[in-house]
C-alpha positions in Angstrom: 89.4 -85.0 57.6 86.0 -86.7 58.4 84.8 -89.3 55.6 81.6 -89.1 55.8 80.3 -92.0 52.8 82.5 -94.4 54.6 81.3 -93.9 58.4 78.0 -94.4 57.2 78.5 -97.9 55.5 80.5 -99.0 58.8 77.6 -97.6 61.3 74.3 -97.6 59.1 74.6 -99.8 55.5 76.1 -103.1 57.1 73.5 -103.5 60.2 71.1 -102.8 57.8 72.0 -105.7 55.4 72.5 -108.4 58.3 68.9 -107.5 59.0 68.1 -107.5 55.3 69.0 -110.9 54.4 67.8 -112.1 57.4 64.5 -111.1 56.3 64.4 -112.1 52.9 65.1 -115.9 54.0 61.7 -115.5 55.3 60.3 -113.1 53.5 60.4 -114.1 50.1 57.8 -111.1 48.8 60.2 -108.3 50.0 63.1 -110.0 47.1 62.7 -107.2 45.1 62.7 -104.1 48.0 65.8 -105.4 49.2 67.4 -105.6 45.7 66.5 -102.0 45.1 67.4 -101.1 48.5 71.2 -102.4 48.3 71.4 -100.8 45.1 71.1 -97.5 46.5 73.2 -98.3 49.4 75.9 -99.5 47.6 76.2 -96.4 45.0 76.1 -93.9 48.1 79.4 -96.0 49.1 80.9 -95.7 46.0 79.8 -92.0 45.2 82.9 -89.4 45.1 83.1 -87.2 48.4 81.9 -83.8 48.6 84.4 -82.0 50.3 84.0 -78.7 52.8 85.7 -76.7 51.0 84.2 -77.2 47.5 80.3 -75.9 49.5 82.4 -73.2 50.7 83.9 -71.9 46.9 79.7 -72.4 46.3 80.0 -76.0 44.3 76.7 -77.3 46.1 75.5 -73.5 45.0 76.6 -73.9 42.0 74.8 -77.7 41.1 71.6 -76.0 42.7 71.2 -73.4 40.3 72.1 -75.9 37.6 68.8 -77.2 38.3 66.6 -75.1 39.3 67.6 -73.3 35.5 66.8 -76.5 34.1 63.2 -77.2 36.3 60.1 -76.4 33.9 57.9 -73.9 36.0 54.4 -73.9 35.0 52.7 -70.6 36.0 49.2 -70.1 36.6 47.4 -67.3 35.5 47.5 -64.3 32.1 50.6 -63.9 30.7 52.6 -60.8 31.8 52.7 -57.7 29.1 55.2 -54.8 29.7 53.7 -51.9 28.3 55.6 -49.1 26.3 55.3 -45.6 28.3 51.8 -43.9 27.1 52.5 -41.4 24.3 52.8 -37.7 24.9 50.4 -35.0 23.0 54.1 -33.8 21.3 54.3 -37.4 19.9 51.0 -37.9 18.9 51.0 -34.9 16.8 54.6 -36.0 15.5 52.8 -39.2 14.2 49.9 -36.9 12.3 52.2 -35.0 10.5 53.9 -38.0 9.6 51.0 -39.4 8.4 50.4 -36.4 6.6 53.6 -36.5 4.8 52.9 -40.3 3.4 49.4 -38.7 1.7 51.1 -36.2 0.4 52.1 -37.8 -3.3 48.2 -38.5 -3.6 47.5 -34.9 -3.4 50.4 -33.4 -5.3 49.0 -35.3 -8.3 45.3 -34.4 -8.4 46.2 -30.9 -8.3 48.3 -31.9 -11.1 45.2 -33.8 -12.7 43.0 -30.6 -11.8 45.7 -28.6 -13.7 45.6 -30.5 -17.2 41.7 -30.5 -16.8 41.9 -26.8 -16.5 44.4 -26.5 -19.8 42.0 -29.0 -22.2 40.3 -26.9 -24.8 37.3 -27.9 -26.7 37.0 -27.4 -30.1 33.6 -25.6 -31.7 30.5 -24.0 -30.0 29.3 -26.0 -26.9 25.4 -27.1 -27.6 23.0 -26.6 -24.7 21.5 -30.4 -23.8 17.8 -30.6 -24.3 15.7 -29.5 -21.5 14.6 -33.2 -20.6 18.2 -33.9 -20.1 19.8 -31.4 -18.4 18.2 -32.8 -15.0 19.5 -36.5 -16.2 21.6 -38.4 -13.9 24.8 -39.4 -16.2 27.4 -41.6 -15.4 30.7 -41.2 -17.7 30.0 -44.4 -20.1 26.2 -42.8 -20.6 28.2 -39.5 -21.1 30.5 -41.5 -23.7 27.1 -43.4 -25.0 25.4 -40.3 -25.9 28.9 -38.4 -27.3 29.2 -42.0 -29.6 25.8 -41.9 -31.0 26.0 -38.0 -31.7 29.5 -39.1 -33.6 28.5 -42.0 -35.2 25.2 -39.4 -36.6 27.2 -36.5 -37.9 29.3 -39.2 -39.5 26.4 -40.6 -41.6 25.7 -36.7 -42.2 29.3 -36.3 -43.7 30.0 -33.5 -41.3 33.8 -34.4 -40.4 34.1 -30.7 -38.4 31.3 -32.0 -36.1 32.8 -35.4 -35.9 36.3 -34.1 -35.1 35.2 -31.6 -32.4 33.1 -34.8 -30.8 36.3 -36.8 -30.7 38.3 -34.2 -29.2 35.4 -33.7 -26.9 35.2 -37.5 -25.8 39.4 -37.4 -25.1 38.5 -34.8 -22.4 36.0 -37.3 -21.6 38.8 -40.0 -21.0 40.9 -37.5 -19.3 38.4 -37.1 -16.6 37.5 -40.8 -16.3 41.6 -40.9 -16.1 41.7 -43.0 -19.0 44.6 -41.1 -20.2 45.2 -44.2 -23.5 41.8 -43.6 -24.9 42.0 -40.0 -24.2 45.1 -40.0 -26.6 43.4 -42.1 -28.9 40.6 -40.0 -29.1 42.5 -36.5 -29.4 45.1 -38.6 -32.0 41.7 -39.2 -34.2 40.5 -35.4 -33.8 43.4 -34.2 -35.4 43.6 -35.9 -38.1 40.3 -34.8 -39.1 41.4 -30.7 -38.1 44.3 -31.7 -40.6 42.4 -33.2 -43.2 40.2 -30.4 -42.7 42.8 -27.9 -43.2 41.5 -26.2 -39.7 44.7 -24.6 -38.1 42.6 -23.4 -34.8 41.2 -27.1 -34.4 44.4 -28.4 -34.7 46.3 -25.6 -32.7 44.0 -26.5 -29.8 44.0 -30.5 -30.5 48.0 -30.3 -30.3 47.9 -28.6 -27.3 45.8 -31.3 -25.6 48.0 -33.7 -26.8 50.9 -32.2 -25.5 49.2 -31.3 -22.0 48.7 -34.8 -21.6 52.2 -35.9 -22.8 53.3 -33.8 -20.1 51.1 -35.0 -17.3 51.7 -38.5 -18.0 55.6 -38.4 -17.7 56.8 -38.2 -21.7 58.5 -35.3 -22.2 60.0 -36.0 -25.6 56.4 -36.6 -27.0 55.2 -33.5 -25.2 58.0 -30.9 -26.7 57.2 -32.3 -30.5 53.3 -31.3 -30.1 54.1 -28.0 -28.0 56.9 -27.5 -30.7 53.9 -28.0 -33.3 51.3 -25.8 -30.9 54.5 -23.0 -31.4 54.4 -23.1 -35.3 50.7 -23.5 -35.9 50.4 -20.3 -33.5 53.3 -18.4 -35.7 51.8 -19.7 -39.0 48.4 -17.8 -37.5 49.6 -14.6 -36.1 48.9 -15.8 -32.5 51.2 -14.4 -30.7 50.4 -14.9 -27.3 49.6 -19.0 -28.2 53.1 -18.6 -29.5 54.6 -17.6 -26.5 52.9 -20.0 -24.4 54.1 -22.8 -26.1 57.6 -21.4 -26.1 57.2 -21.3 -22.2 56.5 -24.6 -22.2 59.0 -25.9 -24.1 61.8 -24.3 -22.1 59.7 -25.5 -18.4 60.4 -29.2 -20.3 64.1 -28.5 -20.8 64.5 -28.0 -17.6 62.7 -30.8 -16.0 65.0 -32.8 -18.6 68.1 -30.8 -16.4 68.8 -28.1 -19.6 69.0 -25.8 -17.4 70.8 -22.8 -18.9 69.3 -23.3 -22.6 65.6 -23.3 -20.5 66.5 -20.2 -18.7 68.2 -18.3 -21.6 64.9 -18.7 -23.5 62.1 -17.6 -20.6 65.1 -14.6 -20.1 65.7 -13.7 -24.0 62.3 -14.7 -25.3 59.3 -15.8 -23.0 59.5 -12.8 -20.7 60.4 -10.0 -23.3 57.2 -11.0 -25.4 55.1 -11.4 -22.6 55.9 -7.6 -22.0 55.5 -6.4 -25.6 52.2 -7.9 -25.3 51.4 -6.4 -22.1 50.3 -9.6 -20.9 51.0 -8.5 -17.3 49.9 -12.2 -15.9 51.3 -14.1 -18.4 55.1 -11.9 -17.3 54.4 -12.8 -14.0 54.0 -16.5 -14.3 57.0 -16.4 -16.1 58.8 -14.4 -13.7 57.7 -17.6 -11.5 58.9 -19.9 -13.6 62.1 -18.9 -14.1 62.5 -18.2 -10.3 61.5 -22.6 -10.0 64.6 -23.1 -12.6 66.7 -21.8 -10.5 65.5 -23.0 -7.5 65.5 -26.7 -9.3 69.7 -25.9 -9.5 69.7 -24.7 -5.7 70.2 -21.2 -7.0 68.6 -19.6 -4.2 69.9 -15.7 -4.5 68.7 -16.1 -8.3 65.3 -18.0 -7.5 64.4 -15.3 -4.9 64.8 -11.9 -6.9 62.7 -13.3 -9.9 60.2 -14.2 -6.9 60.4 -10.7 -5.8 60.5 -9.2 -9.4 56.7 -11.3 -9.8 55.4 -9.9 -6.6 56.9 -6.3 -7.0 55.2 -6.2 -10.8 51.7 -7.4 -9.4 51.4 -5.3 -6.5 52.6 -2.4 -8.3 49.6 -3.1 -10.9 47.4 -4.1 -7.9 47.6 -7.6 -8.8 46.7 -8.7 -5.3 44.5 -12.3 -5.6 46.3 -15.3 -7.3 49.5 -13.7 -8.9 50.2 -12.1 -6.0 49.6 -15.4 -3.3 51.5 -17.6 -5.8 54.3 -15.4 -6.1 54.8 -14.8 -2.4 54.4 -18.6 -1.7 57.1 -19.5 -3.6 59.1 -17.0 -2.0 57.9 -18.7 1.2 58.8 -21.8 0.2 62.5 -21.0 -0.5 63.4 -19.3 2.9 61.7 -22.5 4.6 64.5 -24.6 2.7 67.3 -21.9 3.6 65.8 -22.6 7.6 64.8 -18.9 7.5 61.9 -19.6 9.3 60.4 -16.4 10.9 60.8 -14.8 7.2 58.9 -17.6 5.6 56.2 -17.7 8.5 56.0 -13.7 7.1 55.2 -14.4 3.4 53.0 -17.4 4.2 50.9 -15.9 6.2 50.4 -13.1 3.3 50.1 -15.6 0.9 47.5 -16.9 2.6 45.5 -14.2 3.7 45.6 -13.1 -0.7 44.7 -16.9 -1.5 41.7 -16.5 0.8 40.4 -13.4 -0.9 41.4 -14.4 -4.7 38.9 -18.1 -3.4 42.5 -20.3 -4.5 41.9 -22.8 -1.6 44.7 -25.2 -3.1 46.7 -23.1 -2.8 45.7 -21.8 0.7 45.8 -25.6 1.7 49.5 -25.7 0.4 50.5 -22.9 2.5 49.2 -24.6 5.6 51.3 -27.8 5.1 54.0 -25.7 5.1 53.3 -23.2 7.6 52.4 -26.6 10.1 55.8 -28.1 8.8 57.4 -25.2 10.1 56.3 -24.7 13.2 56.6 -28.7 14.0 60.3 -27.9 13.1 60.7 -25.2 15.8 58.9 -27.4 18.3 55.6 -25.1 18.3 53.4 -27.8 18.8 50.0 -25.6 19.7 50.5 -23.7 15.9 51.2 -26.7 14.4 48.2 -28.6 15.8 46.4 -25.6 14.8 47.9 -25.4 10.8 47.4 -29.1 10.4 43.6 -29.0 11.4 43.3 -25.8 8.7 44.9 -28.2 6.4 42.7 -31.5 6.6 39.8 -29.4 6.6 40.6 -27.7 3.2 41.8 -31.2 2.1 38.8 -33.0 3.0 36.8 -30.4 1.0 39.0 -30.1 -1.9 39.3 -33.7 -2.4 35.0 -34.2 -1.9 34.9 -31.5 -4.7 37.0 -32.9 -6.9 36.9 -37.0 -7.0 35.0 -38.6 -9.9 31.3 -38.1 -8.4 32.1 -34.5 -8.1 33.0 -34.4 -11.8 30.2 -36.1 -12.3 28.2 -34.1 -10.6 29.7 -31.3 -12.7 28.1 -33.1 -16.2 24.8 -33.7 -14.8 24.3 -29.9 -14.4 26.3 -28.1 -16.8 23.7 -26.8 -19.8 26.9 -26.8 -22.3 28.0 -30.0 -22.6 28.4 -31.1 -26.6 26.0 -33.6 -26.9 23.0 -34.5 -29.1 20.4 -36.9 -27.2 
């Protein structure tokens, strides 16, 4: 076996130093050359062999790679993205709907703040405004300003009726403005005045507020005492049909507290029965609703379905065919869309709709098209549910221009009947 190191000292290195010292006698400027120059030498002698076989198992291979891992390249140029696969229509429309979905809390409670708005009751007769101010461009604190002053005169009057129906007035106020503390504070002021008062119907309709607002704001202890209040004012009055309201209420708050049974026992033994010795045909059919959402609440599905159908029979037999009847089948839509009975749902849906349209109940319609889109997303019919979820944003951007503070605004600047004295 060849050794190569050695062979190369006896042939190369030595010859080399004869003639390297030989120099540097006379040559004394090339010292330091010929230093450097054994040094080398002398460690290539005494450096271990690399063998032929070790290049053949890939050692030399090996201690290249070592270093060229280890060599800092420095490239020239923009640095080198990978970009993700473009995005198909299917997964564009995927992302809308999810989009959709994260707005959807938002929504859920302005229709919930347009519902309370809908339930407030004002107290007394409504005065027109004065003809120089029924043009007037009002923002809520001028509205408040002007509702104030009117107070603050009726109180130097001595007129306590006035003043109550004022404060319950600017409560509303607040409620609007979504100032739901001085609303409270406002309708807690009213009626103590209706008490003092001694005026059942002021306070019958003050405690109502009250309790609407308990309810929207998430206390439903607070909101059962006044309702329970509403319930006896109405009995102690002969007003039956406030009487039973408040009775429906108070058993749709037992169930959202999970009192199930007691909740549906009453709309069953009480709430519905009155309703229908009243012949308060609307009134039976939201009940008949109602109930249907207890069960459904429980997952009672067979039950929440034929009080569904019971509300839809009773209004189409007395040709109940705009809000009652839409509601009534969307709910009943809305339960075979959790049972994954889709092509039924689609059915009642689309009749909801079509009742919602002619009735003018575009939240509604606008609720129907989320789900309708939802469904047809589900079963992977992208062109419908392109074609719901355009329906739907352009009800919601309508709906939520008409009812957003400036809209309500709007509303005061124009309506005749506000209860103000300028």
């Amino acid at each position: 076996m060849t050794n190569y190191p050695l062979d190369f000292c006896k042939f190369v290195i030595w010859p080399m130093l004869y003639w390297l010292f030989y120099l540097v006698s006379y040559r004394v400027c090339m010292r330091k050359l010929s230093i450097y120059t054994l040094a080398s030498c002398l460690f290539i002698c005494f450096s271990p062999p690399v063998h032929s076989e070790n290049i053949g198992n890939g050692t030399l291979a090996k201690v290249l790679d070592s270093l060229l891992m280890k060599k800092n390249v420095v490239e020239i140029g923009p640095m080198y993205y990978e970009l993700p696969p473009e995005k198909t229509a299917e997964q564009l429309l995927e992302e809308k709907y999810d989009e959709k979905h994260a707005g959807a809390k938002v929504l859920e409670q302005l229709f919930k703040r347009r519902q309370l708005i809908t339930a407030l009751q004002q107290t007394g007769q409504a005065l027109p405004l004065p003809s120089h101010a029924v043009n007037a461009q009002f923002t809520f604190s001028d509205l408040e300003n002007a509702f104030q002053r009117s107070l603050q005169a009726y109180l130097q009057l001595g007129n306590m009726e006035m003043v109550s129906n004022l404060q319950n007035r600017i409560g509303i106020l607040h409620v609007e403005n979504e100032a739901y503390d001085k609303a409270l504070n406002s309708f807690q002021q009213a009626l103590t005045n209706k008490e003092i008062l001694k005026n059942i119907q002021g306070e019958l309709a003050v405690c109502s507020n009250i309790a609407s607002l308990y309810s929207f704001t998430g206390n439903p202890h607070e909101a059962s005492v006044y309702f329970d209040r509403v319930r006896k004012l109405s009995k102690k009055t002969g007003n039956k049909a406030s009487e039973v309201s408040a009775l429906e209420q108070l058993a749709l708050l037992k169930a959202e507290k999970g009192q199930y049974q007691d909740a549906e026992q009453d709309m069953i033994k009480d709430v519905i029965p009155t309703y229908k010795r009243l012949r308060n045909l609307k009134g039976r059919i939201n009940a008949y609703n109602n109930l249907a959402s207890m069960y459904l609440a429980e997952e009672k599905y067979t039950e929440s379905r034929w009080f569904h159908l019971q509300a839809i029979k009773l209004a189409m037999l007395n040709n109940h065919l705009g809000d009652d009847l839409s509601y009534s089948l969307y709910q009943l839509g809305k339960i075979k869309k959790i049972q994954k009975e889709y092509d039924l749902a689609i059915v009642d849906y689309q009749a909801a709709a079509s009742h919602a349209e002619r009735s003018g109940d575009e939240w509604l319609r606008m609720r129907i098209y989320d789900d309708l889109g939802d469904i047809y997303l589900q079963t992977k019919d992208y062109a419908n549910a392109s074609t719901y979820l355009e329906a739907y944003e352009d009800l919601k951007e309508k709906l939520m221009r008409t009812y957003t503070k400036e809209e309500n605004l709007q509303a005061h600047k124009t309506d005749p009947k506000l209860l103000v004295l300028m």
